[in-house]
N, C-alpha and C positions, 0 to 999 in steps of 0.2 A: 543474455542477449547482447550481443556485439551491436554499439548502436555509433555508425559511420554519422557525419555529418548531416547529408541525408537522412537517415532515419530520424535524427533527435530532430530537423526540423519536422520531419510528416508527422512521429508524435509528437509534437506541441500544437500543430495545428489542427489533431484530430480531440477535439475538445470533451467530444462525449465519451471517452475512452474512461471516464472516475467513473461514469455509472448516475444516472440518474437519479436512483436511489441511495445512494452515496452521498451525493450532495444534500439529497434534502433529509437524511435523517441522524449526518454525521454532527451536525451544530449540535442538535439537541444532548449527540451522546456526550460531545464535550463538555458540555456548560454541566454535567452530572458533576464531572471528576475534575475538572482546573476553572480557578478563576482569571476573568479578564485580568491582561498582564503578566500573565504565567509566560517564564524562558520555557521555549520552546525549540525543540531539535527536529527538524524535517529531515531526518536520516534518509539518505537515500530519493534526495528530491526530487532527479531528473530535471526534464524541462522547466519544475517549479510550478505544475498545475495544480498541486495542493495548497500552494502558498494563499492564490488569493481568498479560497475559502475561511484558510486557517487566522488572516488577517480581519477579516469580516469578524470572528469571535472573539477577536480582543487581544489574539495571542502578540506574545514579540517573541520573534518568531528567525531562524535562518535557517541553511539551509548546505547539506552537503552530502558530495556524490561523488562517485570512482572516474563518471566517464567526464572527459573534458569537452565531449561535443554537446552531451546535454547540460552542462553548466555553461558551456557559451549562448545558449539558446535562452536559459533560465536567466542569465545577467543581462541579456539582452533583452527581456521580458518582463526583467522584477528589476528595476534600477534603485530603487530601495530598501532592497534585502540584501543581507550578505550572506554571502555564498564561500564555501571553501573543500576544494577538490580532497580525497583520502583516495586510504586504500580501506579495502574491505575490513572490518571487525577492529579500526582504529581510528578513536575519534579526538584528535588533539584540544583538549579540554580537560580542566582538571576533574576530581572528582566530585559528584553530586553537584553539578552544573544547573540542570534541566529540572522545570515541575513536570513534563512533559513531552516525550519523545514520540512522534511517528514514525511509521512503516506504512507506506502505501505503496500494495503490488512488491513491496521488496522481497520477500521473503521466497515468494514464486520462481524469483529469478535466482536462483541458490540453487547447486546443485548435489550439496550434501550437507545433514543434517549436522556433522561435526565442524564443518563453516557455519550453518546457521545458529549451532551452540555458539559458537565465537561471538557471531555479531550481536544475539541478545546478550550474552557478557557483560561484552564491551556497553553496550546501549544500561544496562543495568550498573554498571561503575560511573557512566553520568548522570547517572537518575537521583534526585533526591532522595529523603527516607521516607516521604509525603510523595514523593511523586506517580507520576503514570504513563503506563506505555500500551498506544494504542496502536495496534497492528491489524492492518485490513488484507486479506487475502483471494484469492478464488475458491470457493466453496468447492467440494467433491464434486456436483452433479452439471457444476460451469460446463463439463468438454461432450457431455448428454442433454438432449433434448431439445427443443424447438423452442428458441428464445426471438423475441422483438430485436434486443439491443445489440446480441451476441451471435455472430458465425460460427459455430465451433464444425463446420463438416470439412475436416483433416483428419489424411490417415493416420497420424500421428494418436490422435485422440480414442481409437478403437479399441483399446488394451491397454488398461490403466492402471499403473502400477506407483509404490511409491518411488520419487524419483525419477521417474520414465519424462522424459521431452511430449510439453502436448504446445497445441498453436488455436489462437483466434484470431478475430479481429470484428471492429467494429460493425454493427448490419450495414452494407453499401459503403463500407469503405475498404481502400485498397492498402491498408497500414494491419500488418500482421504482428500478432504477439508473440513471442517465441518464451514458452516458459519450463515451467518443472511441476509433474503433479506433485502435489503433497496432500497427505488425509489429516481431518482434526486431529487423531490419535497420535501422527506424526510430533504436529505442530504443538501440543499438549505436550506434548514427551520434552519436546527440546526446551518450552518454556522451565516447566518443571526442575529439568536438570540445570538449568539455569539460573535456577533460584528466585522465579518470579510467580507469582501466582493468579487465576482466573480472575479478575473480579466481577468480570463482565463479560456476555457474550452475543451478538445480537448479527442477523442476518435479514438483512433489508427485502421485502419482498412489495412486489407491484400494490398497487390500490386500486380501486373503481374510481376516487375521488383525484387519482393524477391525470386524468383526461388522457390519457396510455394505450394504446392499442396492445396490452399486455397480452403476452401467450403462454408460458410457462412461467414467468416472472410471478403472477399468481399466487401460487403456491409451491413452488420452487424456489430457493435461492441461488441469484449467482456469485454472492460475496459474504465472505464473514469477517466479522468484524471481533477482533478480543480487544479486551481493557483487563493491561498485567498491573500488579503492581508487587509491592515484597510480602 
């Protein structure tokens, strides 16, 4: 997704775009796999609305990304993080840098699997030999079904193939996501050849106990989450 000025400002201001579920069950998954104080790489930051979760955990933490309008919005938002512009699958760092590398939503926005072998790579030659890389995604069934938090009704999303352009956006709001399907077996595949392995794999689904007007959140997932490590 080409994100103009414009755009990186309407996503940073459309806040529930991480997923409700996201927020409240990603702390838990960290505090499994890194301790408070763990370097920390926000691959792919964007706006930088992972930052403050990831700050709340203890991490130290920064942050970098291709496009320079959503790193103007994130330095304008995190004046205490440091931020540093790339290009795709090159992370100016030496090696085994990071206890800890994120992917949030990055992977989505990839539109072949031998770019996104690059960027886990790359993400894996900064990684410690203890380290971990947590990658969040859009689950297979995201661009189907009758969700509370998610619009998926785009033609785009009717024939879903791997690779193919699907689109959402938040419920009632006017900020559109423009992505790429991918299936776990994809996403499996490229880790693998990559030389990382499962450790972890968790898909957040609604509660009775979130006070949620949930509808397929229930028992559907709209997000998966892996924990790689070597």
């Amino acid at each position: 997704m080409e994100y103009t000025e414009e755009k990186a400002w309407g996503y940073a201001k459309e806040k529930n775009h991480l997923g409700f579920m996201i927020q409240r069950d990603l702390p838990g998954l960290l505090a499994k796999y890194v301790k408070p104080g763990a370097r920390t790489l926000d691959y792919g930051c964007g706006a930088g609305s992972m930052i403050p979760l990831l700050k709340r955990a203890g991490l130290n933490v920064e942050g970098m990304d291709i496009s320079a309008n959503m790193l103007c919005v994130a330095l304008h938002d995190h004046k205490n993080t440091a931020f540093t512009r790339i290009n795709s699958a090159a992370i100016p760092r030496p090696d085994a840098s990071y206890d800890l590398v994120m992917l949030s939503y990055v992977l989505v926005e990839i539109a072949s699997l031998s770019e996104m072998k690059a960027v886990i790579r790359e993400v894996k030659r900064v990684l410690k030999p203890d380290g971990v890389v947590v990658v969040t995604v859009s689950s297979e069934r995201k661009f189907h079904g009758n969700w509370l938090m998610v619009n998926n009704n785009f033609p785009e999303n009717r024939t879903l193939t791997s690779g193919c352009r699907v689109k959402c956006s938040v419920a009632d709001s006017e900020v559109v996501f423009e992505d790429f399907f991918w299936t776990d077996e994809d996403y499996r595949l490229v880790f693998s050849q990559s030389g990382l392995s499962v450790l972890g794999f968790h898909q957040p689904l609604g509660k009775p106990e979130d006070g949620m007007p949930w509808k397929d959140e229930l028992h559907s997932p709209l997000f998966s989450i892996y924990v790689l490590g070597r």
